[in-house]
N, C-alpha and C positions, 0 to 999 in steps of 0.2 A: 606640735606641742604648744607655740604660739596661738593657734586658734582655742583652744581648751583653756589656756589662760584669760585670752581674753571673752572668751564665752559665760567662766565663770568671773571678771571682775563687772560684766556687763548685769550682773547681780543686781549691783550695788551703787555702780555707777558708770558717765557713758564717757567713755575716751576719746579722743581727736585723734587723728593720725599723728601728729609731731608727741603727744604724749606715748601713744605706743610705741613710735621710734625710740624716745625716750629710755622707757622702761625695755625694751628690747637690745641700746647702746651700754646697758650696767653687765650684760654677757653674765646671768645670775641661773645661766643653766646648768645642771650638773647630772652626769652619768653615774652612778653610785652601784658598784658590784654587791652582789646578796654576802652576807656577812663582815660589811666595812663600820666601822665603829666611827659614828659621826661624834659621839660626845662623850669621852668618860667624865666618872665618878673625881671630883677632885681638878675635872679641870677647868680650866674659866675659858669661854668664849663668849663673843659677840653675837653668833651664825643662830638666824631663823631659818626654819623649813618649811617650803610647801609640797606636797607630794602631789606631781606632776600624775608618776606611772608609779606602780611598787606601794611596799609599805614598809614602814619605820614600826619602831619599837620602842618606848620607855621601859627600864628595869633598874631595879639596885639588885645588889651581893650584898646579902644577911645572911651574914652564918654561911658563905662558903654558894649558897644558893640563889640560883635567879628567883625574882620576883618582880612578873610580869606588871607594868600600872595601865599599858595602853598601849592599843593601835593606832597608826594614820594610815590613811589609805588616799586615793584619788582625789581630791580635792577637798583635801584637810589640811592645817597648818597647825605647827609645832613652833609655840617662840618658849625656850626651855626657862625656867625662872631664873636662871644665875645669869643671864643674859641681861635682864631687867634689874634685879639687886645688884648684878657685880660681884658677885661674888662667888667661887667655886661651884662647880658643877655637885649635886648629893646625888645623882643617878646618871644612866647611860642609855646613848641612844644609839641603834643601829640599825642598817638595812637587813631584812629579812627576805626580800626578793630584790634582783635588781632593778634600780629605781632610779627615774629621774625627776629629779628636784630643783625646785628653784631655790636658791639659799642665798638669802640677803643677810645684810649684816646692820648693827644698828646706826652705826656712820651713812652708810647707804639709805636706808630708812630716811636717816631728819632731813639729806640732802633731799632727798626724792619728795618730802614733805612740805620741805619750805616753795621749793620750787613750782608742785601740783598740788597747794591745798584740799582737791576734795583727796588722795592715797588718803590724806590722815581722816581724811571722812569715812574713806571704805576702812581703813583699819581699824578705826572705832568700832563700827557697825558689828563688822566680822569679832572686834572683842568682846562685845556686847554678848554676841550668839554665841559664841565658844564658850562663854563663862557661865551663861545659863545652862547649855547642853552639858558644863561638866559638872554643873551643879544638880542638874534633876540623873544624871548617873551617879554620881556616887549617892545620893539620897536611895534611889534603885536600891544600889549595891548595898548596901548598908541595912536594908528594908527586907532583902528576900534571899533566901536560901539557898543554898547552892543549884539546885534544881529549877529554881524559878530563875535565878541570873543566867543560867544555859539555854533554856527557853526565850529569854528575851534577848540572847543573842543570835537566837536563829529567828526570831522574828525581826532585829532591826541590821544584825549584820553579818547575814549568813555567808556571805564570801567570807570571812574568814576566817568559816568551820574549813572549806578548802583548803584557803592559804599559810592559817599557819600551823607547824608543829604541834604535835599533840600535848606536851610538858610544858607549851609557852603559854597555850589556850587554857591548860588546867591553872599552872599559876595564876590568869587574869582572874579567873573565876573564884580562885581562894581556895583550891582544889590540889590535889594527888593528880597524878595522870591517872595512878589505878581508879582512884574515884571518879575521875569522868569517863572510864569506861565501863565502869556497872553506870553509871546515868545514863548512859548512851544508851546501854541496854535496855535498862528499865524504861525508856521512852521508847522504845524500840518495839519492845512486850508491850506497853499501853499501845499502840498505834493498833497493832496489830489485832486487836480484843473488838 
């Protein structure tokens, strides 16, 4: 798992061997079972996530009901916003396969920051592209129809039509599960034509 980490911070920027000891001596590795509830609704923490293996999950409970916001998968990162304000958690996050993550925390962060000034360079960066990527998504989402949002998930993140639940994947999409099964259909029938 160490190599995958350091493959993807090799992104961004290039490490020395005492800085991967470094980052290897904070022990920020974590086994995470499918169904463990990393964050509720209402609570406060510090904990950021990187998903190593596995995938997480954002959601609130409106009205008794999940409502899916977002997947992480393989080398993606989750820093939840009550983390950053300080202030109570508004939604929840959980393992949906099991998953190993690397989960830092924000004390760990400024140490690791002040000590290796470029992390805060790779972390900018990576804020940088996160913030754009979740800006031209929801503009997407916002933009096109239930039918065209399904479609642009099998074209940009089709593992997980496999991985996840059919009522998690209907919620992302704004959808019934009954409704993403006549779509499924109905692209099913056009394929076929």
């Amino acid at each position: 798992m160490e190599n995958r980490l350091f493959d993807f911070i090799s992104k961004y920027i290039s490490l020395t061997e005492d800085e991967k000891s470094a980052l290897l001596s904070l022990d920020l590795f974590r086994t995470v079972k499918k169904g463990t509830i990393l964050l509720k609704e209402g609570q406060q923490s510090k904990e950021s996530y990187f998903v190593l293996k596995g995938c997480i999950r954002t959601y609130y409970i409106l009205d008794g009901e999940e409502k899916t916001t977002a997947f992480y998968t393989e080398m993606e990162a989750l820093t939840p916003p009550c983390v950053i304000n300080k202030t109570p958690s508004e939604y929840y996050v959980s393992c949906i396969e099991d998953s190993i993550l690397l989960v830092s925390n924000s004390d760990t962060e400024a140490e690791m920051n002040s000590k290796f000034p470029k992390f805060e360079l790779m972390c900018r960066k990576l804020s940088e592209e996160l913030l754009a990527k979740e800006r031209i998504d929801f503009d997407e989402f916002k933009t096109s129809s239930p039918e065209e949002r399904y479609l642009n998930l099998l074209q940009k993140r089709p593992d997980l039509i496999q991985r996840v639940p059919q009522h998690q994947l209907a919620s992302y999409l704004g959808i019934k599960p009954q409704s993403l099964s006549r779509l499924r259909a109905r692209i099913l029938e056009k394929d076929k034509r």
